[in-house]
C-alpha positions in Angstrom: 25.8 -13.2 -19.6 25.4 -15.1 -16.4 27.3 -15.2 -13.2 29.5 -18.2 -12.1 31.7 -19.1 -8.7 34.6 -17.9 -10.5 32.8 -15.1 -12.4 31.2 -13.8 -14.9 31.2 -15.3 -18.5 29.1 -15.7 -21.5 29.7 -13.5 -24.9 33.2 -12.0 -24.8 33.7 -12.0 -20.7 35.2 -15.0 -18.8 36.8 -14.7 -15.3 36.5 -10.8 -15.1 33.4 -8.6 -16.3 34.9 -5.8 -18.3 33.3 -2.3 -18.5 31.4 -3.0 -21.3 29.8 -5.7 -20.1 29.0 -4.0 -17.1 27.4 -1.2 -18.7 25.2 -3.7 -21.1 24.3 -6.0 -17.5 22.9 -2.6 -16.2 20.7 -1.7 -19.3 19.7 -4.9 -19.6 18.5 -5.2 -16.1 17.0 -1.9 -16.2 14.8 -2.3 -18.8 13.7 -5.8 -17.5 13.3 -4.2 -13.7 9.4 -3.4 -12.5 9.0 -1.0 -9.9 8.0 -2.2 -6.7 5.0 -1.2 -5.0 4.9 0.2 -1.7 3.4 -3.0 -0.3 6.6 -4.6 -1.6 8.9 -2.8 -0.8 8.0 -2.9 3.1 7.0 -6.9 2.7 10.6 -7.2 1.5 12.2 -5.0 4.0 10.5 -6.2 7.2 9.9 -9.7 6.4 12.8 -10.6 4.0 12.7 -12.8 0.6 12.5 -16.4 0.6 14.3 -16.7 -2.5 16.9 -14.3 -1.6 20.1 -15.3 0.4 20.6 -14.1 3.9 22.4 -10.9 4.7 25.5 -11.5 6.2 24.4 -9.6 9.4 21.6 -9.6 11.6 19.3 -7.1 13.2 19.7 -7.3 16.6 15.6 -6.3 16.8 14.1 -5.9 13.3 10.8 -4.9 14.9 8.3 -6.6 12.0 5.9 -5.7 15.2 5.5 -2.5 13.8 3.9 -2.9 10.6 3.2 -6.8 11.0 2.0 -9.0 13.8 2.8 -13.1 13.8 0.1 -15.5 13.3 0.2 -19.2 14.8 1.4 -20.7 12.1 4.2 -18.0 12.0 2.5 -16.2 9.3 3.4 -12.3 9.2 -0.3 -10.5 8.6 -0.2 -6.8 8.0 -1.2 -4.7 10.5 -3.5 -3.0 7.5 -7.6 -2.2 6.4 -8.6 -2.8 3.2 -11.4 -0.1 2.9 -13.5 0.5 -0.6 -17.0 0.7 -1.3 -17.4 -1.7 -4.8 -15.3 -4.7 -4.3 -13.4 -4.9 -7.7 -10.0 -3.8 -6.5 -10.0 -5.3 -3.2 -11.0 -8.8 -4.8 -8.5 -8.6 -7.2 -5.5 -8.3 -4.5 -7.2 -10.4 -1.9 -8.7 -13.3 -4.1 -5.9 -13.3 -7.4 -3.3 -12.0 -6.6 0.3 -13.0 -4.9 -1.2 -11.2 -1.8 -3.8 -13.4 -1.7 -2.9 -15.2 1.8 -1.7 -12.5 3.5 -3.9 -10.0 4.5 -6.5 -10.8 7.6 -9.7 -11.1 6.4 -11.9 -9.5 9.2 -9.6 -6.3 8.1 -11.4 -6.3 4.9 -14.5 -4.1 4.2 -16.8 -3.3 1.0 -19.7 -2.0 1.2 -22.6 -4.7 1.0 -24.3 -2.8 -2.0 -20.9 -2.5 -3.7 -22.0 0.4 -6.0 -18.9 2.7 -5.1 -19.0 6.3 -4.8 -19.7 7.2 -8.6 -16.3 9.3 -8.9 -18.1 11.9 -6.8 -16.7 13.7 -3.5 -20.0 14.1 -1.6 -21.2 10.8 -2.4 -18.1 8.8 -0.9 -17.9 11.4 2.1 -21.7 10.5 2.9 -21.2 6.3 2.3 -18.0 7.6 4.8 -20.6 8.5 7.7 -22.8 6.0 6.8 -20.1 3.4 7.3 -18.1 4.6 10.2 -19.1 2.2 13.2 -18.2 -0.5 10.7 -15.0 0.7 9.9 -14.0 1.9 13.4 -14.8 -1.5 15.1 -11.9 -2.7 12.7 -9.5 0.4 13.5 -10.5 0.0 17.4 -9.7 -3.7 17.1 -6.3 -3.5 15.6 -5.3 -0.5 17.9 -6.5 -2.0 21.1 -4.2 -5.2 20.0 -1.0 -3.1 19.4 1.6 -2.6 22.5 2.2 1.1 21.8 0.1 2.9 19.2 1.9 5.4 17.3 0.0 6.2 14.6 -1.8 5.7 11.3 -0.9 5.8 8.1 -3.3 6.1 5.1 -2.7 5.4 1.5 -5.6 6.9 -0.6 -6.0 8.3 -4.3 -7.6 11.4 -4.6 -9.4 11.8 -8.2 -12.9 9.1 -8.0 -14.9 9.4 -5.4 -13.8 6.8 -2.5 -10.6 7.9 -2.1 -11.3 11.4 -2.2 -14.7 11.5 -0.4 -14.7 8.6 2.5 -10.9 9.0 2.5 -11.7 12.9 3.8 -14.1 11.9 6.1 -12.1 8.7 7.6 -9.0 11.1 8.1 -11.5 14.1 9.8 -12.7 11.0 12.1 -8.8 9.7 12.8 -8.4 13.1 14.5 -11.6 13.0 16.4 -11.3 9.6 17.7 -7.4 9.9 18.0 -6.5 13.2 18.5 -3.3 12.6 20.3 -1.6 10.0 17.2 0.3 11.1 14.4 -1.6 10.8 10.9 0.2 10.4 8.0 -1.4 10.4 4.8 0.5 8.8 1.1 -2.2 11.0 -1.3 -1.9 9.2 -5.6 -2.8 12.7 -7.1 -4.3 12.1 -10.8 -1.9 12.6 -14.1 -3.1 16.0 -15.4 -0.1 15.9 -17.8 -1.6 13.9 -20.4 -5.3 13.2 -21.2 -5.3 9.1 -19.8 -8.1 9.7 -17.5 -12.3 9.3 -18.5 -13.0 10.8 -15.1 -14.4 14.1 -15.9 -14.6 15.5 -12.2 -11.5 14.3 -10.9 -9.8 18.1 -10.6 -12.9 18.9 -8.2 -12.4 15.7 -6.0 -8.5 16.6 -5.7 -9.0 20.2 -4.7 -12.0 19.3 -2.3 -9.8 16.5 -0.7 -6.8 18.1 -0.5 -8.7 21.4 1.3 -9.8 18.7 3.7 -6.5 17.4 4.3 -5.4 20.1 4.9 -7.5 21.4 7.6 -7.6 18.3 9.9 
């Protein structure tokens, strides 16, 4: 079934789609859908689609400031840090993947000896410390550029040991630093539900990060 200027066709539907077709056009694209990631979804929303037609309305001020400033060459950059300890992850999305070309570079950190944090709590919370005037030269650079700091927002999983343990720390040293700005914090808890995961440890990191959330 496709759609035409004078409407849909293809198997038993011409000019008008019928409710059977409609209902097989909505399990069909439902099954072929992906879920969007986060990232996605708020590319799409503040910068819009290329391959998607215009709305017919237009945003008196969108503010893409907020989450994106504008390059020279008119090239929305997040207004993001890209923070782990081995360099796996953050290669993969900076080097390979469709993301590639838009995050800033400098905004980019991995730790030089790229071992990670071992899916343990106290050993990402100490790499945490050991790293912080790194990291804050970053988060100090991109606040002193925006017009009116609001806030942070931190995505950050919570069963290995970077997540969980220099996440903790990087949100206790938010509040020091910044103790006047909203923190809002987007935690991927584990899937206890079914037995996926080889990471042993991962109720401990949860329940020690989450206590620390909790208390900054």
């Amino acid at each position: 079934m496709e759609y035409s200027p004078t409407g849909w066709r293809g198997g038993t539907c011409c000019s008008t789609i019928t409710p059977r077709c409609r209902a097989r056009l909505v399990c069909r694209r439902r099954r072929c859908r992906r879920r969007p990631s986060l990232l996605e979804i708020v590319a799409l929303v503040t910068i819009g689609n290329p391959a998607m037609p215009p709305p017919a309305h237009k945003f008196i001020d969108d503010r893409k400031d907020v989450f994106f400033y504008q390059s020279d060459d008119d090239h929305y950059i997040p207004r993001a840090l890209l923070i782990d300890l081995e360099p796996r992850v953050v290669n993969k999305l900076t080097r390979q993947g469709p993301y590639r070309n838009l995050f800033n570079e400098e905004n980019v950190f991995i730790a030089e000896d790229g071992g990670g944090a071992g899916n343990n709590w106290a050993s990402g919370f100490r790499q945490g410390e050991q790293h912080h005037e790194q990291v804050f030269d970053m988060i100090d650079r991109e606040s002193d550029n925006s017009d009116s700091l609001e806030g942070f927002v931190m995505c950050h999983p919570i069963a290995g040991g970077t997540g969980s343990g220099m996440g903790s720390y990087l949100l206790e040293a938010l509040n020091d630093h910044f103790p006047k700005k909203l923190i809002q914090t987007y935690s991927v808890f584990p899937n206890w539900s079914q037995n996926q995961s080889d990471v042993v440890v991962q109720p401990y990191n949860s329940v020690l990060t989450m206590k620390q959330d909790d208390t900054c």
